[in-house]
C-alpha positions in Angstrom: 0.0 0.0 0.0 1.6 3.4 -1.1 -0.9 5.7 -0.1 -4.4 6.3 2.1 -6.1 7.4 -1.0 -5.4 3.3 -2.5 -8.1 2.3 0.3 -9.0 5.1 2.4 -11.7 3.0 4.1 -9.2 0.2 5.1 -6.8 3.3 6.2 -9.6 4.5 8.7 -10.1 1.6 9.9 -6.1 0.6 10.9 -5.9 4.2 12.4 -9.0 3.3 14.4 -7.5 0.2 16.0 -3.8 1.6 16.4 -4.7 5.0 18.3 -7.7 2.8 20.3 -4.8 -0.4 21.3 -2.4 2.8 22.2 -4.5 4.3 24.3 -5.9 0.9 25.9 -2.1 0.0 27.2 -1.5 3.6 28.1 -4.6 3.5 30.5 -4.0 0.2 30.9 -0.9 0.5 32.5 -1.4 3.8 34.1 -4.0 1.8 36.4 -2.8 -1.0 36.6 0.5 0.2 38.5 -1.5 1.6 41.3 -2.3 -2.6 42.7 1.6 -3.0 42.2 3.0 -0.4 44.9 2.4 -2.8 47.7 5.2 -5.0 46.5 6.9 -1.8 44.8 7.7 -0.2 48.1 8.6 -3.5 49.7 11.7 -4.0 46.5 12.6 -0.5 46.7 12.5 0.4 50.6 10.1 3.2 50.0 7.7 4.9 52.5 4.2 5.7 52.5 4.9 9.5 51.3 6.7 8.3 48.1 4.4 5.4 47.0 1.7 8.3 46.6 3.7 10.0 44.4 3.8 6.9 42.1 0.1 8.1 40.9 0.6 11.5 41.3 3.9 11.7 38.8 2.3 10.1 36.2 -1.1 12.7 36.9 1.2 15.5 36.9 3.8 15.0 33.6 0.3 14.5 31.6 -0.9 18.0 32.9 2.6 19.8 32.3 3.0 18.0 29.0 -0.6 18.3 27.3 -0.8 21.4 26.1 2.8 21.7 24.9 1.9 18.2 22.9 -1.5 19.5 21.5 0.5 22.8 20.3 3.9 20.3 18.9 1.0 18.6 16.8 -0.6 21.6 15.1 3.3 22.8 14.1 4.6 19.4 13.3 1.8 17.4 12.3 0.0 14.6 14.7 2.2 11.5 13.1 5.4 12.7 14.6 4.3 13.6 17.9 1.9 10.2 18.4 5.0 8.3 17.4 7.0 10.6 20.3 4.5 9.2 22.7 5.1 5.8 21.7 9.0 5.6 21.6 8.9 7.4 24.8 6.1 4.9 26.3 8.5 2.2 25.4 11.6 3.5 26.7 10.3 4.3 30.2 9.5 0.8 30.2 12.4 -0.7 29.4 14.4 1.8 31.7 12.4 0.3 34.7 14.3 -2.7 34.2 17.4 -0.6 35.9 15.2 0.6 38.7 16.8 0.3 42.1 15.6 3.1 44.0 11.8 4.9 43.9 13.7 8.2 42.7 14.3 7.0 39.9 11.0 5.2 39.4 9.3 8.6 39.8 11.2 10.1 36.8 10.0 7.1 35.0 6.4 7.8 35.8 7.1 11.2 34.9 8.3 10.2 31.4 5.3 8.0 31.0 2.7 10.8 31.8 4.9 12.7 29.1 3.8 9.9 26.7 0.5 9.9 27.7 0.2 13.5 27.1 1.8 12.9 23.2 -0.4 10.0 22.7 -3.9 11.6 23.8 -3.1 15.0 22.3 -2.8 13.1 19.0 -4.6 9.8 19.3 -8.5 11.4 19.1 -7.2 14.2 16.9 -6.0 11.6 14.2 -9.5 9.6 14.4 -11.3 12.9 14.2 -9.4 13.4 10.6 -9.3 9.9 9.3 -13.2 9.6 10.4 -14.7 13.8 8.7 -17.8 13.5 7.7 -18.1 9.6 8.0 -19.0 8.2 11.4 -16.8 10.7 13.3 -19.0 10.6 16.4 -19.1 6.2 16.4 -14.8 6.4 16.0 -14.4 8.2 18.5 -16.7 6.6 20.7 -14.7 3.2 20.3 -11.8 5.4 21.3 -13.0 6.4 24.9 -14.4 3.0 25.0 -10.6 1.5 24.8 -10.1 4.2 27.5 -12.5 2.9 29.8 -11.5 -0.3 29.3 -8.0 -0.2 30.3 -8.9 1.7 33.1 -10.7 -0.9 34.6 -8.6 -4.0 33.3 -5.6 -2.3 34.7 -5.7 -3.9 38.5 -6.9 -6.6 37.2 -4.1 -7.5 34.8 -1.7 -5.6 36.8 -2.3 -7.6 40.1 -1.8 -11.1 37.9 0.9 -9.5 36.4 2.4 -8.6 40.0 1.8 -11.7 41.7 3.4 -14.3 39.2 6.1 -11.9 37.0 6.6 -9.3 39.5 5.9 -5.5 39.6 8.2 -4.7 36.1 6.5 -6.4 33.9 3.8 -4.2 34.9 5.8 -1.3 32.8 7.1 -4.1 30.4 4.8 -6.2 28.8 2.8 -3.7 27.0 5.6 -2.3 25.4 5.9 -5.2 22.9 2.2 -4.0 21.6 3.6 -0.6 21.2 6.3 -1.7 19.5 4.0 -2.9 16.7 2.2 0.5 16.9 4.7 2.2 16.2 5.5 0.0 12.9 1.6 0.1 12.0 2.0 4.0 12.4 4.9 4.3 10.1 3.7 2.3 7.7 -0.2 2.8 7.3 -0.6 5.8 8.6 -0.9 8.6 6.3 -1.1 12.3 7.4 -0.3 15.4 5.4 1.7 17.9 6.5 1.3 20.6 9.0 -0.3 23.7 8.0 1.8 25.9 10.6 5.2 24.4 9.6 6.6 27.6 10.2 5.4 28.8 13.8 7.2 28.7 16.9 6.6 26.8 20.0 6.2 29.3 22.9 8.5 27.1 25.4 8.0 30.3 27.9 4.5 29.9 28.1 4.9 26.0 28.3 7.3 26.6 31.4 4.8 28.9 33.2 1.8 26.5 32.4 3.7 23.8 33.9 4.2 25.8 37.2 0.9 26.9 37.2 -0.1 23.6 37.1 2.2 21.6 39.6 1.3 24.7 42.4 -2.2 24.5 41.9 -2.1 20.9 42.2 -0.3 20.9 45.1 -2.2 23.3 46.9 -5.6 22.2 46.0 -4.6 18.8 47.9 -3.3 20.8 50.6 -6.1 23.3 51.5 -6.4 22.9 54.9 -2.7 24.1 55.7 -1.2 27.6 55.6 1.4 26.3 52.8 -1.1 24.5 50.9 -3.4 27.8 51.1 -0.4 29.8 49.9 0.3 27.4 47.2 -3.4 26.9 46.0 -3.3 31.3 45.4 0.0 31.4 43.7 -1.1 28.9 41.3 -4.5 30.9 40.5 -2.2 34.2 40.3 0.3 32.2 37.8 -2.5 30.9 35.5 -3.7 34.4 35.3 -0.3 35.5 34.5 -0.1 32.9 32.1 -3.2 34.1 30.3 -2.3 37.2 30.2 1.1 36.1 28.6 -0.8 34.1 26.1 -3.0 37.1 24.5 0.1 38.8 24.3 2.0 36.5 22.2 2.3 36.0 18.4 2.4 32.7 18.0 0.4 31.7 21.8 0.8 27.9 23.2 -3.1 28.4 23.5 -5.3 30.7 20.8 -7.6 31.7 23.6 -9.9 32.6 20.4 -10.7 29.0 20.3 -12.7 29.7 23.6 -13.8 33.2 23.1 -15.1 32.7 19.3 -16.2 29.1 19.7 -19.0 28.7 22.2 -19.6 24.8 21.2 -16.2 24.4 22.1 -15.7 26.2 25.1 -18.7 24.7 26.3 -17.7 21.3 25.4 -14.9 21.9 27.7 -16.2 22.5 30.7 -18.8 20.2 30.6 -16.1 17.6 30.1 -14.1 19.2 32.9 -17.2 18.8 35.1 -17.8 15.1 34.3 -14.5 13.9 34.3 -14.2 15.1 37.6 -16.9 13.8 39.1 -16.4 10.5 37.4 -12.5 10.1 39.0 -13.4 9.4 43.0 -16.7 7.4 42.3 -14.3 3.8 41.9 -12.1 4.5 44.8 -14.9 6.0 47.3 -17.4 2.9 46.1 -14.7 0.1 46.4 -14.1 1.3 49.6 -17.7 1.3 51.1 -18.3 -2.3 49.5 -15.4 -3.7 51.7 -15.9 -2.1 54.6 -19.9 -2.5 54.8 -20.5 -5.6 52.8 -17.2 -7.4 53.8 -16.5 -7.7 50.1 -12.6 -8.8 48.7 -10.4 -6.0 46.8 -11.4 -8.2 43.8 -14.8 -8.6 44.4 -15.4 -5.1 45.0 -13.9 -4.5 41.4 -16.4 -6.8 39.7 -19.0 -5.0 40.6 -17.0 -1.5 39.5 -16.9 -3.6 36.0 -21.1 -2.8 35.8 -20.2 0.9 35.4 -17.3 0.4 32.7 -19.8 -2.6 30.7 -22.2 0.4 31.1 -19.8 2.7 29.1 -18.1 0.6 26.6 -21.6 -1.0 25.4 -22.9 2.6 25.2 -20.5 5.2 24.0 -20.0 3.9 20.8 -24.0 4.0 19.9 -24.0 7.3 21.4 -21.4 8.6 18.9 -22.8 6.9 16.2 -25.9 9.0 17.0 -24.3 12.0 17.7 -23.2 11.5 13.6 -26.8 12.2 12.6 -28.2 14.3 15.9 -27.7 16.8 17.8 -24.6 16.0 20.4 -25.9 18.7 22.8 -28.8 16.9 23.1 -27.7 13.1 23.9 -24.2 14.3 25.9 -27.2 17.0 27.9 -29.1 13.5 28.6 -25.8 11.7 29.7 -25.1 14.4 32.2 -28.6 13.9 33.3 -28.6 10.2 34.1 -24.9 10.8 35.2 -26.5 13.3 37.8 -29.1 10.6 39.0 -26.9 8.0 39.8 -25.2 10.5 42.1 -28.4 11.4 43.5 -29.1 7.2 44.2 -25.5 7.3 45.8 -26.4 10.1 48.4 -28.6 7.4 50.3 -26.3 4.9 51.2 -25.7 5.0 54.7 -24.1 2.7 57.2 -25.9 -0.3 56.4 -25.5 -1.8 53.7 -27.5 -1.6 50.0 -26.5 -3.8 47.2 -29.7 -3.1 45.2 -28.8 0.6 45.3 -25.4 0.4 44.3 -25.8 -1.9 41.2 -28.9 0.8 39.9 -25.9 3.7 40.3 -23.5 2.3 39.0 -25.9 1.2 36.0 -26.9 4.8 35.7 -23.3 6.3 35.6 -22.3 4.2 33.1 -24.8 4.9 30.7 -24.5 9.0 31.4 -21.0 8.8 31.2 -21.4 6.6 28.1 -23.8 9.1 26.4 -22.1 12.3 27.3 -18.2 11.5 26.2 -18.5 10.5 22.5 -21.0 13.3 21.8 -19.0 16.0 23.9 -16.3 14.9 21.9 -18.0 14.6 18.7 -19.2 18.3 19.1 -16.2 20.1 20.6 -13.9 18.5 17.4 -16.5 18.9 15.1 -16.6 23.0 15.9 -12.8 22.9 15.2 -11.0 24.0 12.4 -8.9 20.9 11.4 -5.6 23.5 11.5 -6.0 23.9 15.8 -7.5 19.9 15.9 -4.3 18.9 17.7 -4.6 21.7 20.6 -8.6 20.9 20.6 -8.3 17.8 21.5 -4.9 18.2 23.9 -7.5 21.0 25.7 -10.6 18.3 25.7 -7.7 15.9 27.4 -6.2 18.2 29.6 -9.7 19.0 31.0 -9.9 15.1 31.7 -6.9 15.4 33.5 -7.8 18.4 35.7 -10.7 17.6 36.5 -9.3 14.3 38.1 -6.6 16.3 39.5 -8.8 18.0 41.3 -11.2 15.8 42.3 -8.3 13.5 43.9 -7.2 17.2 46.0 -11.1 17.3 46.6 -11.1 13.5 48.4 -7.8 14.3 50.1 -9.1 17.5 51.6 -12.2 15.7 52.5 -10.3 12.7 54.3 -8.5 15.0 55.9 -11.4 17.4 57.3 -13.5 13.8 58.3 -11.1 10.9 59.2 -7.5 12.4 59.6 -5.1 9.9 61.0 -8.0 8.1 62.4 -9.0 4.3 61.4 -11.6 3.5 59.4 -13.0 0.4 60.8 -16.3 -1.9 60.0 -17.7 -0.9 63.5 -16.7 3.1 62.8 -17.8 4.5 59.3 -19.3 7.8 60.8 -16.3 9.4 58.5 -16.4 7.7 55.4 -19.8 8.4 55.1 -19.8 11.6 55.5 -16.7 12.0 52.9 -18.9 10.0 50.4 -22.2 11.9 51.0 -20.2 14.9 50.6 -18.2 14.0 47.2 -21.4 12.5 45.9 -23.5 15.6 46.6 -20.1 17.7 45.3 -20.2 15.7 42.0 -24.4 15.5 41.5 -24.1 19.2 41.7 -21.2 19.3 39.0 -23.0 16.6 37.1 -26.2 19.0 36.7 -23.9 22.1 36.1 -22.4 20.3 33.2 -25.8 19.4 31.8 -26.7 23.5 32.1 -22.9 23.9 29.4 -23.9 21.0 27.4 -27.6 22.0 26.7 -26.7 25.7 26.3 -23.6 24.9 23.8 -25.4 25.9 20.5 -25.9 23.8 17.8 -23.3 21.8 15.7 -25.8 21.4 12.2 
């Protein structure tokens, strides 16, 4: 095969599965090292302080590196930066191999929230392109499916993984499918060439982002002491700063035209922002309350967490294919909807324990979420010039990110403010309760804000 146009349809359809298997063993693994810092901190003599930085470094180099990535694919083209992600994916993993101390492992996670960034910045951009004007909406559904998906089969494969190869080939074995995605990449995918070859990056504005970022982060976790107050301000002041700084520059990281003259778009966002981050604690808070009040195993807890991702992956892709022919704003407006509603079910449960309510939740947060992403999506690309796709869909992602960036500070502060250094025991859930009626009634509220942004968006046709 020489070229895309010899069989565009077969062309669509290889991009479809590479950038949806990419971003399946980026998730994938990104989860799945969270069951493996158990035996991770018993090899590597780490404390408590530095395991929870294992998550948090990966969170973090995916925040400072998506916008920079999103911009790098609108100058270079999306080919050159996906196959950065890639290459850098697989050399993190293979430099784990060396590990010998968690310093070092941190960098690593660093570096592979760096190739997240790359790949996620260009992964739905390129199925966006390869899918105008035929079945856009269904592509890209089958992409946040494969997200999903490795999400939730992360602990699961991860905790085989650990138990009989050990915590490495956590980071190792799903390098080899990468490897062929890079090939497939080279050799099938087809993308002209940048239409801005000739702009500049604005690395200043990349730098302040990223500080911006990582002190707002910090802070946001850290609310309820002086330093984590001070730090929460100075990162609002420095994203002000950096907005400013981007209206003055010629060639901005961010065209903050995109949100003033694009109302879809800037809508879009912060519905997703609003979802996303109500989506990120529900797992963690649930799985928690299911062991502690229904005696359940970590495992068994996660089986019943698979409902809400079935819920997704069986329903996104309809949704986008839908969205094709529909309104979006009208079937993402109903996702937030239902979303909202299985927040509202989660509010009742209360010491004792409810099965029958937390099946019908979880069965309505899959099917919100699963309606709402592929036609958010759908809509916020669609409104997009295909010239600023890459930083549209590093923004869409980077509002995934922060908003579950946030929500984890959120569920920190919380746990702080209700439990501190106290147990949580089967015979004492007087705090956990009253951290998961408040995130629940937090994310209900942000659930129905994002239906308000996804309703009044405008219209696509």
């Amino acid at each position: 095969m020489t070229s895309s146009a010899a069989n565009p349809a077969l062309i669509r359809k290889l991009t479809l599965f590479t950038v949806s298997m990419t971003v399946f063993l980026s998730a994938m693994t990104m989860s799945g090292v969270n069951i493996a810092t158990p035996q991770i901190a018993i090899d590597l003599n780490a404390d408590a302080l530095m395991l929870s930085w294992i998550p948090a470094a990966h969170l973090w180099g995916t925040i400072v590196a998506m916008l920079p990535a999103g911009r790098l694919t609108d100058i270079l083209g999306r080919k050159p930066v996906f196959l950065a992600g890639l290459s850098i994916f697989c050399l993190s993993a293979l430099l784990t191999l060396l590990v010998r101390d968690i310093e070092t492992l941190l960098v690593i996670r660093v570096m592979q929230g760096i190739s997240g960034a790359c790949i996620y910045a260009t992964g739905m951009a390129m199925v966006s392109v390869a899918y105008r004007g035929a079945n856009r909406g269904f592509a890209l559904g089958i992409t946040s499916s494969a997200i999903y998906l490795g999400l939730t089969c992360g602990p699961i494969i991860g905790g085989y993984l650990t138990e009989h190869l050990g915590w490495h080939s956590v980071f190792t074995l799903p390098a080899s499918p990468m490897v062929l995605a890079i090939l497939a990449t080279l050799i099938f995918i087809k993308e002209p060439p940048a239409n801005e070859s000739a702009a500049k990056m604005d690395w200043s504005g990349s730098a302040l982002f990223g500080l911006a970022a990582s002190t707002l982060t910090y802070g946001l976790s850290a609310l309820n002491s002086l330093l984590g107050t001070v730090a929460a301000l100075v990162g609002v002041s420095l994203i002000y700063l950096f907005l400013k700084q981007q209206r003055r520059k010629r060639a901005p990281l961010v065209d903050l035209k995109i949100f003033e003259q694009n109302r879809i778009f800037s809508y879009s966002v912060l519905a997703a922002l609003m979802m996303y981050g109500a989506l990120f604690p529900t797992a963690f808070l649930i799985s928690n309350y299911m062991q502690l009040t229904l005696g359940f195993s970590p495992s068994d807890a996660g089986s019943y967490l698979l409902i809400q991702t079935t819920m997704m992956v069986l329903v996104a892709p309809a949704a986008g294919r839908i969205s094709d022919g529909y309104e979006p704003r009208i079937i993402a407006t109903l996702g937030c909807l239902c979303f909202a509603a299985g927040f509202l079910v989660l509010t009742f449960l209360g010491a004792e324990a409810n099965i029958s309510l937390i099946i019908l939740a979880l069965t309505l947060l899959g099917i919100g979420f699963g309606l709402f992403s592929s036609p958010n999506n759908n809509a916020a690309i669609g409104a997009t010039e295909e010239s600023k796709v890459g930083i549209a869909s590093a923004i869409l992602n980077l509002a995934r990110t922060s908003g579950n960036a946030v929500a984890m500070s959120l569920v920190m502060l919380l746990f702080n403010t209700f439990i501190g250094s106290r147990e949580i025991t089967q015979t004492d859930l007087t705090g956990l309760i009253d951290v998961n009626r408040t995130t629940f009634t937090i994310c209900l509220l942000s659930a129905l804000a994002a239906s308000y942004f996804s309703f009044n968006r405008g219209t696509l046709r």
